[in-house]
N, C-alpha and C positions, 0 to 999 in steps of 0.2 A: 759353713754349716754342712754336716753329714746329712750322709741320705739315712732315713729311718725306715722300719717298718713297726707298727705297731698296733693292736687288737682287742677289739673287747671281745669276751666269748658270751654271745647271749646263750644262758644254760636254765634247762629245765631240773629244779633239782627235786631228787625223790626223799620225801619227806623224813628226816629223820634217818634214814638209811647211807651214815659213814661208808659204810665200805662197798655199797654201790657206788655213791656218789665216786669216791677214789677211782674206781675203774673208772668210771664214765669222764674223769677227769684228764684219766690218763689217754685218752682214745682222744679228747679235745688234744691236748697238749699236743699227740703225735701229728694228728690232722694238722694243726695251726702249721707245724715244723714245715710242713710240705711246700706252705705257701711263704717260706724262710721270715717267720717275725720274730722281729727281735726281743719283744715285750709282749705278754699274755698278762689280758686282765680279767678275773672273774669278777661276779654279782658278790654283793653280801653275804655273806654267809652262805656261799653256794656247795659249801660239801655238806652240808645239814638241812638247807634249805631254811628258811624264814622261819623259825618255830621256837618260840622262847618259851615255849612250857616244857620242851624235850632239853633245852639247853644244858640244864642241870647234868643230865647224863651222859652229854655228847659231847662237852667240854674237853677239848685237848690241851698238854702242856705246848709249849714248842719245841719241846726235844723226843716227842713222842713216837716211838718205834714206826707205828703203822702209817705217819708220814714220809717213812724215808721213802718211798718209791719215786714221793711225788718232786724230792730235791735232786733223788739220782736223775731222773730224767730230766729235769731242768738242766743239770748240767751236762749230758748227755746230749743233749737237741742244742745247748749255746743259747739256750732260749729263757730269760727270764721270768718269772711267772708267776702270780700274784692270785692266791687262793682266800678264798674266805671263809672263816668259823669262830664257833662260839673256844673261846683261849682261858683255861685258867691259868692262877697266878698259885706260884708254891709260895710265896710269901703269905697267902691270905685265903678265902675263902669266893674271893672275888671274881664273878666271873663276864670278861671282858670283849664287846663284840668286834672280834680281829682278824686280821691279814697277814698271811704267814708271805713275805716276798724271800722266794726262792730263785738264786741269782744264775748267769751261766756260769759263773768261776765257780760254781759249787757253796758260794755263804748263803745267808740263810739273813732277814732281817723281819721283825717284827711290827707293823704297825696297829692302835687301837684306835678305835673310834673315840674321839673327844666329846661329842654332842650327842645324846640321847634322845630319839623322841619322845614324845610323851607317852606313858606306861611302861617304855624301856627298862626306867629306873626298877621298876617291880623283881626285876629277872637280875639286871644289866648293872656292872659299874661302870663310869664314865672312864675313857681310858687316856693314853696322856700324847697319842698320836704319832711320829715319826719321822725320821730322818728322808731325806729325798733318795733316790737313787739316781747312778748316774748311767748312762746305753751311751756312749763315745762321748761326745761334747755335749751332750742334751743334758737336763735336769730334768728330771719329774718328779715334779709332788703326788701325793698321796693321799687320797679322801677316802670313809666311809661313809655314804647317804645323807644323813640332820649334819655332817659334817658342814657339806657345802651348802644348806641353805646358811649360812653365816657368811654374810660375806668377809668378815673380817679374814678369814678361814682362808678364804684365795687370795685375797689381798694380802697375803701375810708369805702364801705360797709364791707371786710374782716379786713383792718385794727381795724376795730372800735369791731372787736369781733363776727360778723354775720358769722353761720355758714351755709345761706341760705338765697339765691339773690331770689327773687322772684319778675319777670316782668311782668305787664298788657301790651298787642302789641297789635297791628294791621301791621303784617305782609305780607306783598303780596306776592303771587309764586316768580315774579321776584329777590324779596328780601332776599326771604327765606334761598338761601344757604349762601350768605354771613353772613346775619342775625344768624343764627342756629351756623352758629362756631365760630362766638363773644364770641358768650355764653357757648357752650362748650368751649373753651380756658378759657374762667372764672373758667366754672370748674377745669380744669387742670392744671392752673397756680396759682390760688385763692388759690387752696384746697374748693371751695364753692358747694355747692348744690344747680340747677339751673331748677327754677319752671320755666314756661313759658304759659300763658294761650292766644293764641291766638284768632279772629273771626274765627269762622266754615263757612262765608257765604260771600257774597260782602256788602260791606258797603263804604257809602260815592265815591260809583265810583271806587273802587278797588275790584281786584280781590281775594280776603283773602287766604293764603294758607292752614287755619287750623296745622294742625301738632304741634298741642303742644304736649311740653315734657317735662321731665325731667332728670336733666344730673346728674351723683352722683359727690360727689366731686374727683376727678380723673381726670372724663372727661369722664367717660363711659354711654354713652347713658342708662338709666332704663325701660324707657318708653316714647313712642308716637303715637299719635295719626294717622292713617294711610292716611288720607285726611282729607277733610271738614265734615261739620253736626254738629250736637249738640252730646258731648259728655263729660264723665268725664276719666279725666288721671290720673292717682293714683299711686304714689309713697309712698310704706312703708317699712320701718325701725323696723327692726326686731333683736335687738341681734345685735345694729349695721352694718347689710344686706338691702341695700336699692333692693328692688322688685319691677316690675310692674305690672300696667291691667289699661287696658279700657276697659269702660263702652259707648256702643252706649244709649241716650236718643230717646226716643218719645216725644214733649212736646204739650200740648195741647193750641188751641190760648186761 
């Protein structure tokens, strides 16, 4: 078993504002490098921030110019890196809530959200989800948010050989406790390792509860985030020892 490093970026995102968000993304990315991880996860749609009435006009292709900064630096830092936003499709009109994973060898993979929650569908098409990716000997799966309330969804990610669920949310307080022990039970019942990068901030009219974490596989909480704000949550694997720490951010607009 390698040693890993790996992080959610709890991120405040500024509404509708693409090319803030970018910068602000890029200042995360550099910051994460410092504390050498090897995998970045953002929130749902964290370069748009939660807003499916804007989605229409924020919609990016995946080969869209004003993302290359965010894959040169991926491969630039060796750091893998897992952003969020609303994705059209040039086949259709459709537009899909997705994660562009930006690798350190410089590719580039795609995954969509499969499960819509309810009023999703109004904005949203349901998307068809994603191949795992590999960081040395580790698998990790892929969720966006209504993803994982299914648990067929993890159970589907552990059968397949992942030893690490890793979910982009938009979590609300109200949500949060139920939400938070889906996911630990994942870990517990999985045997899985359970990344979680939540909003630090309100988005799209919710109140975001922050608290991202990570659960080892057991079930044993390693780390999280203590509330809201911009932060990194860092779980490392040491000698097969998963450890935590957070990291508070400053980012600058």
């Amino acid at each position: 078993m390698t040693d890993l490093a790996i992080c959610a970026a709890q991120y405040c995102s500024i509404a509708g504002d693409l090319d803030a968000n970018l910068d602000r993304h890029l200042q995360v990315m550099r910051l994460a490098a410092e504390q050498r991880i090897d995998f970045l996860l953002f929130p749902e749609l964290s370069l748009t921030g939660y807003e499916p009435s804007l989605a229409q006009g924020l919609a990016q292709t995946v080969d869209a110019a004003r993302l290359q900064p965010l894959r040169e630096l991926a491969r630039q830092l060796r750091m893998t890196t897992l952003v969020g936003l609303p994705l059209r499709t040039q086949a259709s009109d459709a537009i899909l809530i997705g994660a562009l994973l930006f690798g350190a060898d410089g590719a580039q993979r795609v995954y969509t959200k499969q499960h819509l929650h309810a009023g999703e569908e109004q904005v949203f098409s349901p998307g068809t989800g994603g191949a795992p990716l590999h960081i040395g000997d580790e698998r990790i799966a892929l969720s966006i948010c209504a993803d994982f309330t299914h648990a067929s969804h993890a159970r589907a990610a552990a059968e397949d050989g992942a030893g690490i669920y890793a979910t982009s949310v938009l979590i609300s307080e109200n949500g949060y406790p139920h939400d938070s022990e889906l996911l630990k039970g994942y870990a517990s019942e999985l045997a899985l390792g359970v990344l979680m990068a939540n909003h630090g901030g309100p988005s799209g009219g919710w109140a975001c509860a922050g608290r991202s974490a990570f659960w080892a596989p057991g079930g044993r909480l390693v780390v999280s985030a203590t509330g809201t704000g911009d932060c990194l949550v860092i779980a490392r694997r040491r000698q097969g020892i998963w450890q935590g720490q957070t990291v508070a951010l400053s980012l600058g607009d």
